[in-house]
C-alpha positions as CSV (number, residue, x, y, z in Angstrom):
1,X,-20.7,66.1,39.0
2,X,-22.8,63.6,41.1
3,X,-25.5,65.8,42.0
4,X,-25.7,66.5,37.8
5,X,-26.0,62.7,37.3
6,X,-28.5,62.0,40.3
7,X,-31.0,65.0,38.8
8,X,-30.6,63.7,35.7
9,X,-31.6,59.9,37.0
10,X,-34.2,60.6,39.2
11,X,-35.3,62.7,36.5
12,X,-35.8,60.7,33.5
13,X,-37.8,58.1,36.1
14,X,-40.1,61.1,37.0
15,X,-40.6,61.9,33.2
16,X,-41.3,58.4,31.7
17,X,-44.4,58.8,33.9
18,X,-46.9,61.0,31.8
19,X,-50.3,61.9,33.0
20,X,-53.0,63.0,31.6
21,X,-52.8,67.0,30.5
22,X,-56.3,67.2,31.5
23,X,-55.3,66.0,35.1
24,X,-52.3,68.4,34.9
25,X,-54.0,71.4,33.6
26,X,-57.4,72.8,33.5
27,X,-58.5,74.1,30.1
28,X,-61.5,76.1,31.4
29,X,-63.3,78.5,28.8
30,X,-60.2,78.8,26.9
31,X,-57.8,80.3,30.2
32,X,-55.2,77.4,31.2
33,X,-54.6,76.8,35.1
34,X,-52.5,74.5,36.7
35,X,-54.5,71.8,38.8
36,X,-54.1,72.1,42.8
37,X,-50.3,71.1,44.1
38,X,-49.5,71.6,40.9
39,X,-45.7,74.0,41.5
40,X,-45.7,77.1,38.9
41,X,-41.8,76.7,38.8
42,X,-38.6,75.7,37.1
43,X,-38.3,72.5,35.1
44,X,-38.3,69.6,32.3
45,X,-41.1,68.7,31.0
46,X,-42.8,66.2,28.1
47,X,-45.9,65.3,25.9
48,X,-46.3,61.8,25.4
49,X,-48.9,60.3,23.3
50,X,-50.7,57.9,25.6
51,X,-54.2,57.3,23.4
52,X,-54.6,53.9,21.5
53,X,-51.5,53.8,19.1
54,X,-52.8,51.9,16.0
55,X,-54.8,55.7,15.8
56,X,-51.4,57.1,16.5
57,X,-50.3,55.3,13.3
58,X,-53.1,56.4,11.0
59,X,-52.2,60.2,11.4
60,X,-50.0,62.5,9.4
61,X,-47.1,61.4,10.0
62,X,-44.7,62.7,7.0
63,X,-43.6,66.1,6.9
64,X,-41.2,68.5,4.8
65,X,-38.8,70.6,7.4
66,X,-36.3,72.9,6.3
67,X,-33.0,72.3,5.5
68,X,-29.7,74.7,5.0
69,X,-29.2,77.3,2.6
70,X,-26.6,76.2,-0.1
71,X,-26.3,79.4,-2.4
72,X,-29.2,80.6,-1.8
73,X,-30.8,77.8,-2.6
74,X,-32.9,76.3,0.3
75,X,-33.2,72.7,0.7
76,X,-36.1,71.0,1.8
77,X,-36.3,67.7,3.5
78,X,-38.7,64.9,4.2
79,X,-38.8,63.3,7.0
80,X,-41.5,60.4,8.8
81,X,-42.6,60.3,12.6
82,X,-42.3,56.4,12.5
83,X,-39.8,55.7,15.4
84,X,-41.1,54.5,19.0
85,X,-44.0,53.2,17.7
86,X,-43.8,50.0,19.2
87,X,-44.2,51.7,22.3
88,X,-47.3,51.6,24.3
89,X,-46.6,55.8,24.6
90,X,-44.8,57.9,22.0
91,X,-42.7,61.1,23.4
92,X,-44.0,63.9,21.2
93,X,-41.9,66.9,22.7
94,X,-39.5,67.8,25.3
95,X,-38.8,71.1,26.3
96,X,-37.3,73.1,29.5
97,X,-38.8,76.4,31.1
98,X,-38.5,78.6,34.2
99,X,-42.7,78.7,34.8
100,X,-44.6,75.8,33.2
101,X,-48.2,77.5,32.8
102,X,-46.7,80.3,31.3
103,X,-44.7,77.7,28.8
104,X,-48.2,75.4,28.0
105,X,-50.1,78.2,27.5
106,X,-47.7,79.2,24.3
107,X,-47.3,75.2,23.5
108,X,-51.7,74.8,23.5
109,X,-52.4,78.2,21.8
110,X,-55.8,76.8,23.3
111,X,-57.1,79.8,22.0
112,X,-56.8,79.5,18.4
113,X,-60.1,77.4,16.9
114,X,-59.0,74.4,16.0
115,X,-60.5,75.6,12.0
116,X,-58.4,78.8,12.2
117,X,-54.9,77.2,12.7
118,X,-54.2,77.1,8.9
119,X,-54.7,81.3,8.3
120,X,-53.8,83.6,6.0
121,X,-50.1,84.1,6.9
122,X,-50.0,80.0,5.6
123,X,-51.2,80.7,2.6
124,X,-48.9,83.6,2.1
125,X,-45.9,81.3,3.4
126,X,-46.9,78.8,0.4
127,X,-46.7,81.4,-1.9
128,X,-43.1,82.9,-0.8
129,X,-41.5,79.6,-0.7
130,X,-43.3,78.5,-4.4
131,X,-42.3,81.8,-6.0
132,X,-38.7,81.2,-4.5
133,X,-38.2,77.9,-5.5
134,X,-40.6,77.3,-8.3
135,X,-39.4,73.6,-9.0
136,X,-40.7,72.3,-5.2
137,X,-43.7,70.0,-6.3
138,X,-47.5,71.2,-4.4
139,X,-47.5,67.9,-2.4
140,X,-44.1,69.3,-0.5
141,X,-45.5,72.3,0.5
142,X,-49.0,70.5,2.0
143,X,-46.7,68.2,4.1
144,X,-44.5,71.7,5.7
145,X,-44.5,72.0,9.1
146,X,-46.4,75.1,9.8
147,X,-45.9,77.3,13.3
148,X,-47.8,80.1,14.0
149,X,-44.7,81.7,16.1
150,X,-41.3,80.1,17.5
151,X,-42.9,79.3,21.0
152,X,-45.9,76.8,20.1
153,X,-44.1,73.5,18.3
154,X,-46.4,71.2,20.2
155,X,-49.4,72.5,19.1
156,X,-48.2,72.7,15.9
157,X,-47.0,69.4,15.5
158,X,-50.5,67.7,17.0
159,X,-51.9,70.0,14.1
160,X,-49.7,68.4,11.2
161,X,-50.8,65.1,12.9
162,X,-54.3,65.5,12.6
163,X,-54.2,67.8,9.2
164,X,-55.2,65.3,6.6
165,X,-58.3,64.2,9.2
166,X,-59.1,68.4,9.4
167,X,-59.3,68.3,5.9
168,X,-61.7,65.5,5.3
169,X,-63.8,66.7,8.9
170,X,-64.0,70.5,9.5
171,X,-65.4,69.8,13.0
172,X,-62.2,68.0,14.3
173,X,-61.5,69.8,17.6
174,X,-57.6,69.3,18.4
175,X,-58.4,70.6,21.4
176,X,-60.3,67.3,22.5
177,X,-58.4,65.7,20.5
178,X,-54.9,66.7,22.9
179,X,-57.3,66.2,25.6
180,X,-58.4,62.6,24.8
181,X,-55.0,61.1,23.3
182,X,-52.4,63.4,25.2
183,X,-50.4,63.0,28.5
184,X,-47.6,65.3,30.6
185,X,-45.0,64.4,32.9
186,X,-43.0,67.1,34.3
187,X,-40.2,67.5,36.8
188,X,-38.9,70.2,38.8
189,X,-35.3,71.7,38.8
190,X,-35.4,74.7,40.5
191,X,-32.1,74.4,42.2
192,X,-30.1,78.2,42.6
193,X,-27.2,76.1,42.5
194,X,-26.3,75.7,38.8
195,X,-30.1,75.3,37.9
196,X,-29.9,76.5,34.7
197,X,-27.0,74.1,33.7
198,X,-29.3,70.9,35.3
199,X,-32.4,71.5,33.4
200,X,-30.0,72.1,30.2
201,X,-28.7,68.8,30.6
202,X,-31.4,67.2,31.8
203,X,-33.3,68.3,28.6
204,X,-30.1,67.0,26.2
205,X,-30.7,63.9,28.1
206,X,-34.4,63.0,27.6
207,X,-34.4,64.3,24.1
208,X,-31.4,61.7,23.3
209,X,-33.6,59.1,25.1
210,X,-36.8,59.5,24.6
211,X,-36.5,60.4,20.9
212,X,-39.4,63.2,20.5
213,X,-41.1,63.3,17.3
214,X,-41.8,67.6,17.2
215,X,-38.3,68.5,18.7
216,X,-37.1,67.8,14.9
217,X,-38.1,70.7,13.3
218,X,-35.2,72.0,10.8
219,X,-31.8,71.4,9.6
220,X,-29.3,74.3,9.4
C-alpha cells in the first residue's frame, strides 16, 4: 500500500505541471511524433488549458450529454464547463494508456480538417435522436456533444469549445487553436509490479482532483 500512495503523490506533483503539447509532440504535416526523451510508454496523462482564460471563458461552454434510459425514453441533460475557472490552468481531460503517441494520436485526430469535424454521420445523428424524441427542442441538439468514435473525447471536446466561434469563422483552425491555448503533462507508470492497478488509481485520483471538464461525457 505505500508504494500505491507514493506513485500516486509524486504523481499528481508531476501532472499539475503541463507543458506545452507543441513542446511535447511534434505535429508535422499531419503525422504526430513524440519530441526527443520523450518515453513511448505506460502512463497518466492530462490536457490542461494554459492560454489566457478570460478567452477560456468566452467559449462554448454548455453542452447536452446523455443521460439513462427510463422506458425507453432517453434523458438528456445539460450541463456547463464553469468550474476551475478561477484557476490560472483548467484540466480539460485525464486519461491512462499503455503507449502515449499511440493514445494522442486518437485524442488530436490531427487529421480531420478542422471544417470537416461536423460530417455527415452528425447530421444523421440529429435526425435519429429528433425522430426518437420529437419533443427535444433544436437548441438541445446544437449544444450535444458530438464524437467521431469512443477514442477521441479531447478533440471532441476542444471542438464543442470552439463550435459557436466555427460557426461565425469557417477558417478557425483547432489545430492552432490546441497548439496556441493547450498544454500536457504526463507521467510514467510502467511498473510490472501491479502497473495496471497504479495507473488505475492514479487516474481515479487526478480526475477526483483535478476535476476535468471532457471526462463528463454521459450519465447511465
Amino acid at each position: 500500500m505505500k508504494n500505491n500512495l507514493e506513485i500516486n503523490e509524486i504523481g499528481l506533483k508531476e501532472l499539475v505541471k503541463p507543458i506545452k503539447l507543441e513542446d511535447f509532440i511534434s505535429f508535422g504535416n499531419k503525422k504526430l511524433s513524440l519530441s526527443k526523451n520523450i518515453d513511448n510508454e505506460s502512463g497518466v496523462y492530462v490536457f490542461w488549458w494554459i492560454g489566457n482564460v478570460n478567452e477560456l471563458k468566452k467559449l462554448n461552454r454548455e453542452l447536452i450529454i446523455t443521460g439513462k434510459n427510463l422506458k425507453n425514453d432517453k434523458k438528456y441533460i445539460k450541463i456547463n464547463w464553469n468550474w476551475n475557472l478561477e484557476n490560472e490552468k483548467v484540466c480539460l481531460y485525464v486519461g491512462k494508456t499503455t503507449t502515449i503517441l499511440n493514445r494522442l494520436k486518437q485524442h488530436l485526430y490531427n487529421y480531420i480538417e478542422y471544417f470537416e469535424w461536423y460530417d455527415n454521420n452528425w447530421l444523421n445523428k440529429i435526425k435519429e435522436i429528433k425522430k426518437n424524441n420529437p419533443k427535444i427542442e433544436v437548441n438541445k441538439l446544437k449544444q450535444m456533444l458530438y464524437k467521431r468514435n469512443t477514442s477521441c473525447q479531447f478533440r471532441a471536446g476542444i471542438e464543442h469549445l470552439f463550435k459557436v466561434e466555427k460557426e461565425k469563422d469557417r477558417n478557425i483552425n483547432i489545430i492552432q487553436k490546441i497548439k496556441q491555448n493547450i498544454g500536457f503533462s504526463y507521467y510514467l507508470v510502467n511498473d510490472k509490479n501491479n502497473g495496471v492497478a497504479k495507473r488505475f488509481f492514479l487516474e481515479d485520483l487526478a480526475i477526483a482532483i483535478f476535476k476535468p471538464w471532457f471526462n463528463v461525457d454521459s450519465e447511465r
